[in-house]
C-alpha positions in Angstrom: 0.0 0.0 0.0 1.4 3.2 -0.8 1.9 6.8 1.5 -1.9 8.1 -0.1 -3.3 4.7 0.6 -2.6 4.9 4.1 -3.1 8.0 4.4 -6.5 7.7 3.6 -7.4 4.6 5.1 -5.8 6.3 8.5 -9.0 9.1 7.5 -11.3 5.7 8.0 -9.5 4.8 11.2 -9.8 8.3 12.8 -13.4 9.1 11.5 -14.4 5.7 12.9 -12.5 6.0 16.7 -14.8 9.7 16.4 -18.1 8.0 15.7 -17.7 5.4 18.4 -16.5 8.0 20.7 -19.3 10.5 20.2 -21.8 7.2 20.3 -20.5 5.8 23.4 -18.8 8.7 25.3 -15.7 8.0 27.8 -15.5 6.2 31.0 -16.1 2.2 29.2 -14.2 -0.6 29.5 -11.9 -0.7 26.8 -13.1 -4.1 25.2 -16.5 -2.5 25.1 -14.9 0.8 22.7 -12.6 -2.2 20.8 -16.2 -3.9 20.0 -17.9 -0.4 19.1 -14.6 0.3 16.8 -14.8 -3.2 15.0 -18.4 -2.9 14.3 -18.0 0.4 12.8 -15.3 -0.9 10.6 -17.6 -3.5 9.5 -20.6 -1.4 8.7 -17.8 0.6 6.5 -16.8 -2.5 4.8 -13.2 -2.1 6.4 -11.6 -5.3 6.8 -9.8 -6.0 10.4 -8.0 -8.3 12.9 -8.9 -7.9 16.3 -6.4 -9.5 19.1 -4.1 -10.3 15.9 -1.2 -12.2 17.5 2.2 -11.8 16.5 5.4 -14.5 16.9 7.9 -12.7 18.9 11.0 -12.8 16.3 14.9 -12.5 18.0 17.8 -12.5 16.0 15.8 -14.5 13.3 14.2 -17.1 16.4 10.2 -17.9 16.7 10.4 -17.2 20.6 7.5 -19.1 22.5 5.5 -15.7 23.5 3.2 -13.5 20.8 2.2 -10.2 21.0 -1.0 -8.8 20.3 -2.4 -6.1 18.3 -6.0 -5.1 19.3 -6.8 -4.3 15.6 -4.7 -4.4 12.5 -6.3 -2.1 9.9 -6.3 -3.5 6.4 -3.4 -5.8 7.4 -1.8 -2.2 7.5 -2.6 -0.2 10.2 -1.8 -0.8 14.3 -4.3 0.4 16.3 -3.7 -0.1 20.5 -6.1 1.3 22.6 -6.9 2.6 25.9 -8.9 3.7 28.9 -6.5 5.3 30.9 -6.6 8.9 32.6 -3.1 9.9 31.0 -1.5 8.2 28.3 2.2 7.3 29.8 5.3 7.2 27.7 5.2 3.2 28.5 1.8 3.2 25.9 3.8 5.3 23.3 6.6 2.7 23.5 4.2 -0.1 23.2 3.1 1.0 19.7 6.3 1.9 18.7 8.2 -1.5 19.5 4.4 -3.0 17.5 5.3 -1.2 14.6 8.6 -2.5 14.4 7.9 -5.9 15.4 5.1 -6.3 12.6 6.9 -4.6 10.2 4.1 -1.7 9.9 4.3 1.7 8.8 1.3 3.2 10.8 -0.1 3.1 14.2 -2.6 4.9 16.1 -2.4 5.0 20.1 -6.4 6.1 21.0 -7.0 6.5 24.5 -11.1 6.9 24.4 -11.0 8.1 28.1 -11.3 11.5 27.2 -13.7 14.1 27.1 -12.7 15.2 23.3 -11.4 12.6 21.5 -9.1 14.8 19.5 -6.8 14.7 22.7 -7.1 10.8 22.6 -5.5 10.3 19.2 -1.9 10.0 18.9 -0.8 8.3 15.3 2.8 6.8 15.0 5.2 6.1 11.8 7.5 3.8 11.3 9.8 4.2 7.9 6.8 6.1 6.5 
Protein backbone atom coordinates (compact mmCIF):
# COMPACT_ATOMS: atom_id res chain seq x y z
CA UNK A 1 0.00 0.00 0.00
CA UNK A 2 1.41 3.20 -0.79
CA UNK A 3 1.87 6.76 1.47
CA UNK A 4 -1.89 8.05 -0.05
CA UNK A 5 -3.26 4.73 0.61
CA UNK A 6 -2.57 4.87 4.05
CA UNK A 7 -3.10 7.99 4.44
CA UNK A 8 -6.53 7.69 3.56
CA UNK A 9 -7.43 4.61 5.05
CA UNK A 10 -5.79 6.27 8.51
CA UNK A 11 -8.98 9.14 7.54
CA UNK A 12 -11.26 5.72 7.96
CA UNK A 13 -9.52 4.83 11.24
CA UNK A 14 -9.80 8.34 12.80
CA UNK A 15 -13.43 9.09 11.54
CA UNK A 16 -14.36 5.71 12.85
CA UNK A 17 -12.52 5.98 16.70
CA UNK A 18 -14.79 9.66 16.42
CA UNK A 19 -18.14 7.99 15.73
CA UNK A 20 -17.67 5.39 18.38
CA UNK A 21 -16.51 8.03 20.73
CA UNK A 22 -19.32 10.49 20.20
CA UNK A 23 -21.81 7.22 20.30
CA UNK A 24 -20.50 5.79 23.44
CA UNK A 25 -18.82 8.72 25.28
CA UNK A 26 -15.69 8.02 27.76
CA UNK A 27 -15.53 6.22 31.01
CA UNK A 28 -16.07 2.18 29.22
CA UNK A 29 -14.19 -0.55 29.45
CA UNK A 30 -11.86 -0.69 26.78
CA UNK A 31 -13.05 -4.08 25.16
CA UNK A 32 -16.45 -2.53 25.14
CA UNK A 33 -14.93 0.85 22.71
CA UNK A 34 -12.61 -2.24 20.84
CA UNK A 35 -16.16 -3.90 19.98
CA UNK A 36 -17.93 -0.44 19.05
CA UNK A 37 -14.56 0.25 16.82
CA UNK A 38 -14.82 -3.21 15.02
CA UNK A 39 -18.45 -2.86 14.31
CA UNK A 40 -17.97 0.42 12.78
CA UNK A 41 -15.34 -0.89 10.55
CA UNK A 42 -17.57 -3.52 9.49
CA UNK A 43 -20.56 -1.39 8.65
CA UNK A 44 -17.79 0.60 6.55
CA UNK A 45 -16.77 -2.53 4.84
CA UNK A 46 -13.22 -2.12 6.40
CA UNK A 47 -11.57 -5.28 6.79
CA UNK A 48 -9.80 -5.96 10.45
CA UNK A 49 -8.04 -8.32 12.87
CA UNK A 50 -8.93 -7.94 16.25
CA UNK A 51 -6.38 -9.50 19.10
CA UNK A 52 -4.14 -10.25 15.86
CA UNK A 53 -1.24 -12.16 17.45
CA UNK A 54 2.25 -11.82 16.54
CA UNK A 55 5.38 -14.47 16.87
CA UNK A 56 7.87 -12.74 18.86
CA UNK A 57 10.97 -12.85 16.30
CA UNK A 58 14.88 -12.51 17.95
CA UNK A 59 17.79 -12.45 16.04
CA UNK A 60 15.82 -14.54 13.32
CA UNK A 61 14.22 -17.11 16.43
CA UNK A 62 10.24 -17.88 16.74
CA UNK A 63 10.38 -17.25 20.56
CA UNK A 64 7.51 -19.14 22.45
CA UNK A 65 5.49 -15.68 23.48
CA UNK A 66 3.23 -13.51 20.85
CA UNK A 67 2.17 -10.16 21.03
CA UNK A 68 -1.04 -8.79 20.31
CA UNK A 69 -2.39 -6.05 18.28
CA UNK A 70 -6.02 -5.06 19.32
CA UNK A 71 -6.78 -4.31 15.64
CA UNK A 72 -4.73 -4.39 12.53
CA UNK A 73 -6.34 -2.14 9.85
CA UNK A 74 -6.33 -3.48 6.41
CA UNK A 75 -3.42 -5.79 7.39
CA UNK A 76 -1.84 -2.21 7.51
CA UNK A 77 -2.59 -0.16 10.22
CA UNK A 78 -1.78 -0.82 14.26
CA UNK A 79 -4.28 0.38 16.30
CA UNK A 80 -3.69 -0.06 20.46
CA UNK A 81 -6.08 1.25 22.60
CA UNK A 82 -6.86 2.57 25.89
CA UNK A 83 -8.95 3.72 28.88
CA UNK A 84 -6.47 5.34 30.94
CA UNK A 85 -6.58 8.93 32.60
CA UNK A 86 -3.06 9.86 30.98
CA UNK A 87 -1.50 8.17 28.30
CA UNK A 88 2.21 7.28 29.75
CA UNK A 89 5.25 7.16 27.70
CA UNK A 90 5.22 3.17 28.45
CA UNK A 91 1.82 3.25 25.93
CA UNK A 92 3.84 5.34 23.32
CA UNK A 93 6.61 2.69 23.46
CA UNK A 94 4.21 -0.14 23.23
CA UNK A 95 3.06 0.99 19.71
CA UNK A 96 6.29 1.86 18.65
CA UNK A 97 8.15 -1.51 19.48
CA UNK A 98 4.43 -3.02 17.53
CA UNK A 99 5.28 -1.24 14.56
CA UNK A 100 8.63 -2.46 14.37
CA UNK A 101 7.90 -5.93 15.39
CA UNK A 102 5.07 -6.30 12.61
CA UNK A 103 6.95 -4.61 10.24
CA UNK A 104 4.11 -1.67 9.88
CA UNK A 105 4.28 1.67 8.76
CA UNK A 106 1.33 3.18 10.76
CA UNK A 107 -0.12 3.08 14.21
CA UNK A 108 -2.57 4.88 16.11
CA UNK A 109 -2.39 5.00 20.10
CA UNK A 110 -6.42 6.11 21.01
CA UNK A 111 -6.97 6.52 24.51
CA UNK A 112 -11.14 6.87 24.41
CA UNK A 113 -11.01 8.10 28.10
CA UNK A 114 -11.35 11.51 27.23
CA UNK A 115 -13.67 14.08 27.08
CA UNK A 116 -12.65 15.21 23.29
CA UNK A 117 -11.35 12.61 21.54
CA UNK A 118 -9.11 14.75 19.46
CA UNK A 119 -6.79 14.68 22.66
CA UNK A 120 -7.07 10.81 22.62
CA UNK A 121 -5.49 10.29 19.20
CA UNK A 122 -1.91 9.97 18.92
CA UNK A 123 -0.82 8.35 15.27
CA UNK A 124 2.78 6.76 14.96
CA UNK A 125 5.17 6.11 11.78
CA UNK A 126 7.52 3.80 11.27
CA UNK A 127 9.77 4.16 7.88
CA UNK A 128 6.83 6.11 6.53
Amino acid sequence: MNREELNSLSKIVVDSAFSVHKEMGPGLLESIYELCLIKEFKLRGVNIRSQYSIPLMYKGYELSKDFRIDILVEDEIIIELKTVEFVLPVHKAQIISYLKLADKRLGFLINFNVPVLKEGIQRFVNNF
